[in-house]
PQR file of N, CA, C, O and H, with PARSE charges and radii, in Angstrom:
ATOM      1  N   UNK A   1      18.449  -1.957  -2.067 -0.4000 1.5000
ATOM      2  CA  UNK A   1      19.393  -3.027  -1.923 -0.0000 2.0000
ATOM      3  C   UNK A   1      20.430  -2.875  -3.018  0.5500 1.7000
ATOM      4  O   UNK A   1      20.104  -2.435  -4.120 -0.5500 1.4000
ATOM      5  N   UNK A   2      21.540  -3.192  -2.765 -0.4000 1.5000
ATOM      6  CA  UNK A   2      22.715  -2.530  -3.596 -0.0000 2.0000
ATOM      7  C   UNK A   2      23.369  -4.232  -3.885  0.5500 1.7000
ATOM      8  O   UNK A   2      23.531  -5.225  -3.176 -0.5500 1.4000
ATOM      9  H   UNK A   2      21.805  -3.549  -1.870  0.4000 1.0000
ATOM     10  N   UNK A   3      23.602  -3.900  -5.262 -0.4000 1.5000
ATOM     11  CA  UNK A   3      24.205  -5.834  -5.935 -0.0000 2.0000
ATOM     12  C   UNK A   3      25.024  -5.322  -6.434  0.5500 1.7000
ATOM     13  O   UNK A   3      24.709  -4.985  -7.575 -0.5500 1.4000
ATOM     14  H   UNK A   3      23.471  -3.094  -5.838  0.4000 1.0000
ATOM     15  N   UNK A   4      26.494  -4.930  -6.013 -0.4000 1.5000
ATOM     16  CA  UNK A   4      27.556  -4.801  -7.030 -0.0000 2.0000
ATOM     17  C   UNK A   4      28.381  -5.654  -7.431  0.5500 1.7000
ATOM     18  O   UNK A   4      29.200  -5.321  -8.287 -0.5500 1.4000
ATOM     19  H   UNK A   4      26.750  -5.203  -5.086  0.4000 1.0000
ATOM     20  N   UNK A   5      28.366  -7.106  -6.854 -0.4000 1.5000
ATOM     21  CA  UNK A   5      28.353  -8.257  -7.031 -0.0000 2.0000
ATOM     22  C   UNK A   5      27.961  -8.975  -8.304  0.5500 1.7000
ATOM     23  O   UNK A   5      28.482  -9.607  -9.223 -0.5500 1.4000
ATOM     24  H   UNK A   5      27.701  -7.376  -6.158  0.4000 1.0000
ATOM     25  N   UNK A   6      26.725  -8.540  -7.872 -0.4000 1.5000
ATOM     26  CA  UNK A   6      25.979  -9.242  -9.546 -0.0000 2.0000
ATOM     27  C   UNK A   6      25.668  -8.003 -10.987  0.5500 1.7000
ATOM     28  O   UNK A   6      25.240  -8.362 -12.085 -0.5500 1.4000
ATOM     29  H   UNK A   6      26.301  -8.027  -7.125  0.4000 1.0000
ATOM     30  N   UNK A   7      26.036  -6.427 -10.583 -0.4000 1.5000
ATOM     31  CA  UNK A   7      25.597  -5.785 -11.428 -0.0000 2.0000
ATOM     32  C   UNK A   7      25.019  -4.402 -10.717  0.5500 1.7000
ATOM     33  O   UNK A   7      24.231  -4.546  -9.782 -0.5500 1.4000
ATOM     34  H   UNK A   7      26.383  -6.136  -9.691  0.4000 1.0000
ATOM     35  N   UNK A   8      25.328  -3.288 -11.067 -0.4000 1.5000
ATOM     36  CA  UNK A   8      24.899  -1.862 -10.235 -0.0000 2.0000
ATOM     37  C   UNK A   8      23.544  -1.789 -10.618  0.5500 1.7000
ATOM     38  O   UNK A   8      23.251  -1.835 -11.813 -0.5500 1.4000
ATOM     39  H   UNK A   8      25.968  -3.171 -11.826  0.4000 1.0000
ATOM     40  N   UNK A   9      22.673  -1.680  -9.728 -0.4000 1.5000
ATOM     41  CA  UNK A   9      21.583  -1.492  -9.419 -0.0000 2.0000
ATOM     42  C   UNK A   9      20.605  -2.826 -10.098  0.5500 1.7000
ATOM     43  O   UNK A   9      19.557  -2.548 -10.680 -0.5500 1.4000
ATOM     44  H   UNK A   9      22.911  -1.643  -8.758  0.4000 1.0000
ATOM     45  N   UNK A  10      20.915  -3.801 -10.001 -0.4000 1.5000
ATOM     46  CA  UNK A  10      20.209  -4.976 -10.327 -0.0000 2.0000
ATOM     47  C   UNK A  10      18.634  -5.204  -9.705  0.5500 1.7000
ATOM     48  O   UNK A  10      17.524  -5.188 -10.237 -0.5500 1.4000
ATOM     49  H   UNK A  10      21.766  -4.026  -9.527  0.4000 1.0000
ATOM     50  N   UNK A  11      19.238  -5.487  -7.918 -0.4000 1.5000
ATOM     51  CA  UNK A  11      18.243  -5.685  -7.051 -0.0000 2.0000
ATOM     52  C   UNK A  11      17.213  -4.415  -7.815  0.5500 1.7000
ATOM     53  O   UNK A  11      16.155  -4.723  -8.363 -0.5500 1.4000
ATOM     54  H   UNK A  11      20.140  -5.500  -7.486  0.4000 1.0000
ATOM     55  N   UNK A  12      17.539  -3.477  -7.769 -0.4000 1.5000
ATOM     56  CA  UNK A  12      16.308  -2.509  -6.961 -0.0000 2.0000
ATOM     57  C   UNK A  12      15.824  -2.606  -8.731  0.5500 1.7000
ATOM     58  O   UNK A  12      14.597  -2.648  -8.634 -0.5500 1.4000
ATOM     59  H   UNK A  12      18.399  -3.227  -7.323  0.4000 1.0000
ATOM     60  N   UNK A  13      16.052  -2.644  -9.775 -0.4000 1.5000
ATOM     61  CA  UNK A  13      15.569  -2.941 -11.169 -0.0000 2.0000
ATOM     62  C   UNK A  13      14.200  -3.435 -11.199  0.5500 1.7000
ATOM     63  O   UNK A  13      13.068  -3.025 -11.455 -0.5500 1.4000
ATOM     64  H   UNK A  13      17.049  -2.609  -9.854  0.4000 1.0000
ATOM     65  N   UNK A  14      15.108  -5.048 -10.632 -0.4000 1.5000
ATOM     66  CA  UNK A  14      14.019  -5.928 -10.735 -0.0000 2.0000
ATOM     67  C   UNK A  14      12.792  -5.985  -9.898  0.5500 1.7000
ATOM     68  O   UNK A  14      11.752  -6.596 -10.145 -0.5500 1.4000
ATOM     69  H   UNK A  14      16.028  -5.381 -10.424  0.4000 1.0000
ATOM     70  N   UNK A  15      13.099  -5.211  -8.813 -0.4000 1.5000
ATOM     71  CA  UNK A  15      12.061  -4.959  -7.890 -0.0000 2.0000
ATOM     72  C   UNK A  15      10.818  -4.144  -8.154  0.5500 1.7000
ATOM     73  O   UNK A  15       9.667  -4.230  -7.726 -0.5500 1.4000
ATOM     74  H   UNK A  15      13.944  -4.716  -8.612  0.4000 1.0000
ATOM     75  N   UNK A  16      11.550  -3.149  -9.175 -0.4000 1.5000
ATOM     76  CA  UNK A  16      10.695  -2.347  -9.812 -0.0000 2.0000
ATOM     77  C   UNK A  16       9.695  -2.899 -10.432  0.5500 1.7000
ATOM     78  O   UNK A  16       8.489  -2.712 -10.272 -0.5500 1.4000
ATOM     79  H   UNK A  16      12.485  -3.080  -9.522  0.4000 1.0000
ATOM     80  N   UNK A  17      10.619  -4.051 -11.629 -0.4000 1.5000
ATOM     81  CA  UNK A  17      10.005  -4.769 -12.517 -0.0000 2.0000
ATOM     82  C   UNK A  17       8.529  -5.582 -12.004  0.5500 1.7000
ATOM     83  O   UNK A  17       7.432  -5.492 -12.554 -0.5500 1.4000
ATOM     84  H   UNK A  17      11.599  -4.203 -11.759  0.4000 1.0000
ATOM     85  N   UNK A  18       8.824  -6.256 -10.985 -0.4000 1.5000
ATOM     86  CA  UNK A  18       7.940  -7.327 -10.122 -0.0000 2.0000
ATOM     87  C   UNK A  18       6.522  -6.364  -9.570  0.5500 1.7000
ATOM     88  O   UNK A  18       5.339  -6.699  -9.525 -0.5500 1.4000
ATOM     89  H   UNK A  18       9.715  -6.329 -10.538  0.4000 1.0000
ATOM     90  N   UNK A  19       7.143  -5.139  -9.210 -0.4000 1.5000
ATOM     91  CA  UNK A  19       5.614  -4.089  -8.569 -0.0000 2.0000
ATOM     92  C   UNK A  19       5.114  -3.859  -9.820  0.5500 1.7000
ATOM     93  O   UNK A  19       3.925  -3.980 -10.114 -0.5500 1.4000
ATOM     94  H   UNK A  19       8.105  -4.867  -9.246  0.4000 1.0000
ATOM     95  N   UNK A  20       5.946  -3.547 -10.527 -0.4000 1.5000
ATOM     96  CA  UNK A  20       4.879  -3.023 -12.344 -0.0000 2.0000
ATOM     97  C   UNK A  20       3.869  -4.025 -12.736  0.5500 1.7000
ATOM     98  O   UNK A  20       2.665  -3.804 -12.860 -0.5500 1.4000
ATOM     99  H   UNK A  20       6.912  -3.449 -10.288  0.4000 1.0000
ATOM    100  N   UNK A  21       4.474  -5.147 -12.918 -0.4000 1.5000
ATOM    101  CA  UNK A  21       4.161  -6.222 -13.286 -0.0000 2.0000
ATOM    102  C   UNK A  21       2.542  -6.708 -12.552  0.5500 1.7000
ATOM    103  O   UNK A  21       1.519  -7.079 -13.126 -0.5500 1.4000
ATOM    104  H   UNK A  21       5.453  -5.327 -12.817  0.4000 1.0000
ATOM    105  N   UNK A  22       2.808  -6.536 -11.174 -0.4000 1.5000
ATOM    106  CA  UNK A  22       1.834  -6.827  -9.918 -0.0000 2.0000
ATOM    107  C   UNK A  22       0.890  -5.961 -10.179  0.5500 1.7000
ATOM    108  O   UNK A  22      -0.239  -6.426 -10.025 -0.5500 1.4000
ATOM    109  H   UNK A  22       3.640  -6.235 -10.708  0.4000 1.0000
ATOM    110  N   UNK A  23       0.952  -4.599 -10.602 -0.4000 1.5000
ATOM    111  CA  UNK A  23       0.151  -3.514 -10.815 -0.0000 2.0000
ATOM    112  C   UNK A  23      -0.873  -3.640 -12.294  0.5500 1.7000
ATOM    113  O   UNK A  23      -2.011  -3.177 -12.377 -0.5500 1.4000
ATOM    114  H   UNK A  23       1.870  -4.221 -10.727  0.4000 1.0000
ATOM    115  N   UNK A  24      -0.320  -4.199 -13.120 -0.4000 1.5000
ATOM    116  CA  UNK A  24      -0.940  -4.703 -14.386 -0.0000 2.0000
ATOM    117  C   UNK A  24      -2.413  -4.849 -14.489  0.5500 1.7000
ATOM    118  O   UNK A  24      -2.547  -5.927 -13.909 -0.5500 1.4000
ATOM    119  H   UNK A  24       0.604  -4.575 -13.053  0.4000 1.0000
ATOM    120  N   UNK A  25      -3.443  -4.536 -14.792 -0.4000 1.5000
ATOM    121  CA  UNK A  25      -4.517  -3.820 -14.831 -0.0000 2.0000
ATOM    122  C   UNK A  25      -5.671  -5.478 -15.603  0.5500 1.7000
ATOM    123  O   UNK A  25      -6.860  -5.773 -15.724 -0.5500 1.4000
ATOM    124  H   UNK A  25      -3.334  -3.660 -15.263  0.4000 1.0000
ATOM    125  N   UNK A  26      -4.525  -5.984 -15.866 -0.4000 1.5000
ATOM    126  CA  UNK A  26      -4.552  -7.781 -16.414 -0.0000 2.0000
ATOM    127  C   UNK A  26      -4.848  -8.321 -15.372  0.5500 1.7000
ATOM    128  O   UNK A  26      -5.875  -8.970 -15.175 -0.5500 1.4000
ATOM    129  H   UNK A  26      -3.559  -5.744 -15.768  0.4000 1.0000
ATOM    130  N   UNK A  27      -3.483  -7.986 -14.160 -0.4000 1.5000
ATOM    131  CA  UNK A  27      -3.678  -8.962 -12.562 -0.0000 2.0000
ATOM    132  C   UNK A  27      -5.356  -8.936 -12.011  0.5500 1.7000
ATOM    133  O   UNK A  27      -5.978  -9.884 -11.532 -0.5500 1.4000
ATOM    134  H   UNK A  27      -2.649  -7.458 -14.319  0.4000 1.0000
ATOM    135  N   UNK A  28      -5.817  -7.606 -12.240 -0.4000 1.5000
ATOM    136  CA  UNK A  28      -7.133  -7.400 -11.289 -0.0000 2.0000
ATOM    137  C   UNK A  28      -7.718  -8.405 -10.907  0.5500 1.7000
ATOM    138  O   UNK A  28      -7.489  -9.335 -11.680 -0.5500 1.4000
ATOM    139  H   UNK A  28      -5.312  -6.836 -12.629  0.4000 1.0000
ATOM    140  N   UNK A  29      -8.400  -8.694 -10.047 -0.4000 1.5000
ATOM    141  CA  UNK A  29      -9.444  -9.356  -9.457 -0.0000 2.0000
ATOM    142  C   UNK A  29     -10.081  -8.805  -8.205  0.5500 1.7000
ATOM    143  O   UNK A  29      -9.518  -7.982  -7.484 -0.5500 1.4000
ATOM    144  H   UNK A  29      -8.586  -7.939  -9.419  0.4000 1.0000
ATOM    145  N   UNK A  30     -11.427  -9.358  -7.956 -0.4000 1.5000
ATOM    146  CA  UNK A  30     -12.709  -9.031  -7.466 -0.0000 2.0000
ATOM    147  C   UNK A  30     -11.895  -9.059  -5.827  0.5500 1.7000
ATOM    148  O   UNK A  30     -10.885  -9.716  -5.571 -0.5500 1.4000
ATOM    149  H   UNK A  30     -11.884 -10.027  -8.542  0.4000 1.0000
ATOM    150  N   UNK A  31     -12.663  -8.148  -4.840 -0.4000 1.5000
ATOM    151  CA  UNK A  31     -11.704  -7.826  -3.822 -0.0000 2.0000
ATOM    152  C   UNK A  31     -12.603  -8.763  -2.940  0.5500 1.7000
ATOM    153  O   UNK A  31     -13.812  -8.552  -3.024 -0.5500 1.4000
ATOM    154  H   UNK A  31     -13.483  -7.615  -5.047  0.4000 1.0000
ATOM    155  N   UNK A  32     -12.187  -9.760  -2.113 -0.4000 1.5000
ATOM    156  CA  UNK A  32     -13.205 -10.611  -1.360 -0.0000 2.0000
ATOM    157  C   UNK A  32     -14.435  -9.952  -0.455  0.5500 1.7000
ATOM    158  O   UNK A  32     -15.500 -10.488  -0.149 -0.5500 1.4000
ATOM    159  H   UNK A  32     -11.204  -9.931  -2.044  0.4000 1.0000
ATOM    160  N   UNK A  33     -13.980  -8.693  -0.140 -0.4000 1.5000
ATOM    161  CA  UNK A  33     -14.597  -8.039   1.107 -0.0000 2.0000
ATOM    162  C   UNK A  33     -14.989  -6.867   0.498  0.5500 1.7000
ATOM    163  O   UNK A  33     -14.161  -6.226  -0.149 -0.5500 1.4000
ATOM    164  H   UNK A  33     -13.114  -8.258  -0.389  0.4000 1.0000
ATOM    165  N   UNK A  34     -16.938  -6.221   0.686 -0.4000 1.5000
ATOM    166  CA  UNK A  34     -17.072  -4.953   0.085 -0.0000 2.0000
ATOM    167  C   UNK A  34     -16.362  -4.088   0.505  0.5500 1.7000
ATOM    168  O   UNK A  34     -15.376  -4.445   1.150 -0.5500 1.4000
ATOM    169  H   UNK A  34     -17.611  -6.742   1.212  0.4000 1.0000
ATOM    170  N   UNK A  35     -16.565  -2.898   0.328 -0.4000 1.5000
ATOM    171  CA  UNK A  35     -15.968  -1.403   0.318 -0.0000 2.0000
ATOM    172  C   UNK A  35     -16.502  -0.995   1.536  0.5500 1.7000
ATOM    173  O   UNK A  35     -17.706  -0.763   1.429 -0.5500 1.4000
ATOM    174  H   UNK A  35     -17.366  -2.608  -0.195  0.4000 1.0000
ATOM    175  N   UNK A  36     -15.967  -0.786   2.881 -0.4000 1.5000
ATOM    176  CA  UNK A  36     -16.105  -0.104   4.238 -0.0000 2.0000
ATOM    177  C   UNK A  36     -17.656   1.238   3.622  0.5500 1.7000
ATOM    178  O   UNK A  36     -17.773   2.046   2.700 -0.5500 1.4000
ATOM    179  H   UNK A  36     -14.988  -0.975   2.968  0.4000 1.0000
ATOM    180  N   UNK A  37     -18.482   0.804   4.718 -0.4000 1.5000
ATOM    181  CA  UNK A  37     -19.632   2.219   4.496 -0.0000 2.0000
ATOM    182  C   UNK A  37     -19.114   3.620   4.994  0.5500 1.7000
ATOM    183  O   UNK A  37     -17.967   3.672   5.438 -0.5500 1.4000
ATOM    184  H   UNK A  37     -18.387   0.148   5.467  0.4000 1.0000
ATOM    185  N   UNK A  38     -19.611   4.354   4.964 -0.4000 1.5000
ATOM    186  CA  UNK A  38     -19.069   5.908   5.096 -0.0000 2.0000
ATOM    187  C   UNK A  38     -19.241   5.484   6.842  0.5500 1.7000
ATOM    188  O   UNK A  38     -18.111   5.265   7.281 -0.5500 1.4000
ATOM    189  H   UNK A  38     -20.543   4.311   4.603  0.4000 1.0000
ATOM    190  N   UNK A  39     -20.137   5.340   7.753 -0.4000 1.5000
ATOM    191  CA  UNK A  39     -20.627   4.864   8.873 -0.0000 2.0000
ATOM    192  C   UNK A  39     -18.647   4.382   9.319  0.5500 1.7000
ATOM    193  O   UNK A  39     -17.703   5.050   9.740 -0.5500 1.4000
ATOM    194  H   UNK A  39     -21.054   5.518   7.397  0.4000 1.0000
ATOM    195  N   UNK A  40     -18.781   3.235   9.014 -0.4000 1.5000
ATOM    196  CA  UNK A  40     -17.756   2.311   8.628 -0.0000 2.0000
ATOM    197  C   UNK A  40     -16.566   3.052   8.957  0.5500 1.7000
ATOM    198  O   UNK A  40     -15.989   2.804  10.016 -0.5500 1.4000
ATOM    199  H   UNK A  40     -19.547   2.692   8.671  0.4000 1.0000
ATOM    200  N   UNK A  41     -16.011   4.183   7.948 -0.4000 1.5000
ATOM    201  CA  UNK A  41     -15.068   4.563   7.900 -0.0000 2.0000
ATOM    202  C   UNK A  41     -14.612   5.436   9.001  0.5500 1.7000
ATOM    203  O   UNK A  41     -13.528   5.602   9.559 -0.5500 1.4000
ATOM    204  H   UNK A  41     -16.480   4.385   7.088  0.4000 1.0000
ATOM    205  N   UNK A  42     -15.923   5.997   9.145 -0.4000 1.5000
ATOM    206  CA  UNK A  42     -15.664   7.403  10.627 -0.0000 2.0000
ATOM    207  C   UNK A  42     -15.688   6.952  11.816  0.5500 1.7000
ATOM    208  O   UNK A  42     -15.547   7.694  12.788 -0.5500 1.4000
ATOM    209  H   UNK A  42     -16.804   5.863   8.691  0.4000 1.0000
ATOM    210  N   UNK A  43     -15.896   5.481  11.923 -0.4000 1.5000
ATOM    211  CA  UNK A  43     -15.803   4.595  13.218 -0.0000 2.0000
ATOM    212  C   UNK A  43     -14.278   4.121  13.217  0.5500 1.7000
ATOM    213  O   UNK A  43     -13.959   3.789  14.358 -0.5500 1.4000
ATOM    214  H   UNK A  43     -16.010   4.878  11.134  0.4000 1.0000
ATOM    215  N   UNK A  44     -13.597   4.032  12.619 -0.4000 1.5000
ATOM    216  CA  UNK A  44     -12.193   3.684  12.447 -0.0000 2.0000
ATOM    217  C   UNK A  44     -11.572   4.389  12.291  0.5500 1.7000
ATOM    218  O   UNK A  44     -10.395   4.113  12.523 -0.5500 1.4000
ATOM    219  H   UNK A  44     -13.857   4.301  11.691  0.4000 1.0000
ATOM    220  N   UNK A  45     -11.845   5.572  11.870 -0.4000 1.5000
ATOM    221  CA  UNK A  45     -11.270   6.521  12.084 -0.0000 2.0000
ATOM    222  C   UNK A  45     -10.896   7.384  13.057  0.5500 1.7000
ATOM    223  O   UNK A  45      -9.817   7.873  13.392 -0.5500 1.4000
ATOM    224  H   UNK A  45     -12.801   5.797  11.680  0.4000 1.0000
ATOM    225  N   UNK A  46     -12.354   7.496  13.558 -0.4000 1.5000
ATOM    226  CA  UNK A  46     -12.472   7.771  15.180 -0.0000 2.0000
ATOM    227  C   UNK A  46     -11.497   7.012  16.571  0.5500 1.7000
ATOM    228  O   UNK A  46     -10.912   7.490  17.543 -0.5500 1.4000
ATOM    229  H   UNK A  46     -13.230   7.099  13.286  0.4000 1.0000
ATOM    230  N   UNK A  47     -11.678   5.790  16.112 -0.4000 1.5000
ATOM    231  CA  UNK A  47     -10.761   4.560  17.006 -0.0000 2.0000
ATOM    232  C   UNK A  47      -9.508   4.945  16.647  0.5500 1.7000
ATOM    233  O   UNK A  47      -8.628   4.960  17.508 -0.5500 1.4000
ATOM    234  H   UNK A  47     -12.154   5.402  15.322  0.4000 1.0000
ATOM    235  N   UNK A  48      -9.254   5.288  15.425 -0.4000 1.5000
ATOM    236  CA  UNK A  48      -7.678   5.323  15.376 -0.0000 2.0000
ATOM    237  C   UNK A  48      -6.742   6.351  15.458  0.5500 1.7000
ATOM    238  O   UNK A  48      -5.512   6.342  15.412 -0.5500 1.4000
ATOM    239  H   UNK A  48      -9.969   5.276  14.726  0.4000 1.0000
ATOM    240  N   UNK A  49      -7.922   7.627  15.645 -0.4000 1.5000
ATOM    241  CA  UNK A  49      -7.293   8.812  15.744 -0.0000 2.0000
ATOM    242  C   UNK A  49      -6.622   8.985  17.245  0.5500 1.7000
ATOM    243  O   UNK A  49      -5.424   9.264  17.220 -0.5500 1.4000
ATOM    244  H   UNK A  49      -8.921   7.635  15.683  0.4000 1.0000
ATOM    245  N   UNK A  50      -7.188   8.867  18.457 -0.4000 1.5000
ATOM    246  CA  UNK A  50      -6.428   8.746  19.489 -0.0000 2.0000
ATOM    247  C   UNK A  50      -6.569  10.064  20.221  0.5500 1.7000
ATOM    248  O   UNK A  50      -7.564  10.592  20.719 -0.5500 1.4000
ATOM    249  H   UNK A  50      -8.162   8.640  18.478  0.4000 1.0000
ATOM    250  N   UNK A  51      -5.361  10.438  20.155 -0.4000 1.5000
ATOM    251  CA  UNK A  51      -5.052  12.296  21.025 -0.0000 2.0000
ATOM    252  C   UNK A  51      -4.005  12.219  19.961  0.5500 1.7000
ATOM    253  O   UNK A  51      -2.901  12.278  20.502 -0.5500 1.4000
ATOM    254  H   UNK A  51      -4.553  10.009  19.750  0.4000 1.0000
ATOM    255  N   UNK A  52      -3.917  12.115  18.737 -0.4000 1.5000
ATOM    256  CA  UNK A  52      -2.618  12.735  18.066 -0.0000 2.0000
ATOM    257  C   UNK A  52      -2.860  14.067  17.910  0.5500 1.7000
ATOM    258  O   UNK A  52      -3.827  14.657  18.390 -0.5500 1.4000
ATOM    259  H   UNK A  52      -4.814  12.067  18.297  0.4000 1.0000
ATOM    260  N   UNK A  53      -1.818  14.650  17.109 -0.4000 1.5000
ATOM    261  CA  UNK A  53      -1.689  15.862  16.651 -0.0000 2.0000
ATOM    262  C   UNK A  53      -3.024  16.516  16.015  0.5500 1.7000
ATOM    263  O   UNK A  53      -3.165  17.728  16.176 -0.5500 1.4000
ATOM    264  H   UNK A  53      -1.032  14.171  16.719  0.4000 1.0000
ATOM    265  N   UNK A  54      -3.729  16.007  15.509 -0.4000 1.5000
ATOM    266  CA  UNK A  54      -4.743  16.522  14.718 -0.0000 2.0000
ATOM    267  C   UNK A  54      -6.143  16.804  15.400  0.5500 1.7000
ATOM    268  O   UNK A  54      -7.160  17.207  14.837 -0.5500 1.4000
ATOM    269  H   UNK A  54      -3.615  15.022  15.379  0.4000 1.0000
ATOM    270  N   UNK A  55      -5.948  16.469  16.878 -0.4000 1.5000
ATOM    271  CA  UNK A  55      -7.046  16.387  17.648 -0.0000 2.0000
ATOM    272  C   UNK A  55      -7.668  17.432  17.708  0.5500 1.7000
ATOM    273  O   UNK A  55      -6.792  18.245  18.002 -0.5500 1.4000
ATOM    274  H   UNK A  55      -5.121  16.142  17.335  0.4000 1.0000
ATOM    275  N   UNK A  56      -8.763  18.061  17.613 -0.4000 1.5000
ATOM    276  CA  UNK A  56      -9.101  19.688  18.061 -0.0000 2.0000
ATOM    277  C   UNK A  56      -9.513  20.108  19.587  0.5500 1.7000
ATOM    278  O   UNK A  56     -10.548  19.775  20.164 -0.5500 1.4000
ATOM    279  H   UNK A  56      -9.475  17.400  17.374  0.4000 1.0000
ATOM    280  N   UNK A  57      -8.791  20.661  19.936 -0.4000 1.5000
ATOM    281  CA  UNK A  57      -8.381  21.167  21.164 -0.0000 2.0000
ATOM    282  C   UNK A  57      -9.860  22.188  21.501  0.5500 1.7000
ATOM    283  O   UNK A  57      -9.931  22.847  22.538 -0.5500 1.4000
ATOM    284  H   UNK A  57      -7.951  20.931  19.467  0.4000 1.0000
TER
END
């Protein structure tokens, strides 16, 4: 997003600023939902793979 209005390269600054900030190792907290099982993962994976490109023929 381009602010030459308010200042060259303002927007995208502060945007930066706000993800850093969000990323802060301070913010953490406990994730509500465990960690997908290996089971888990290759079932969704499976579902989501489809016929794309990666399919083996």
């Amino acid at each position: 997003m381009r602010t030459p209005a308010c200042g060259p390269d303002g927007g995208e600054r502060r945007h930066l600023y706000l993800m850093l900030d969000a990323f802060r190792a301070e913010r953490a907290h406990p994730l509500p939902d465990p960690p997908m099982t290996p089971s888990q993962a290759y079932d969704a994976m499976v579902r989501l793979g489809g016929t794309g490109a990666c399919t083996a023929t």
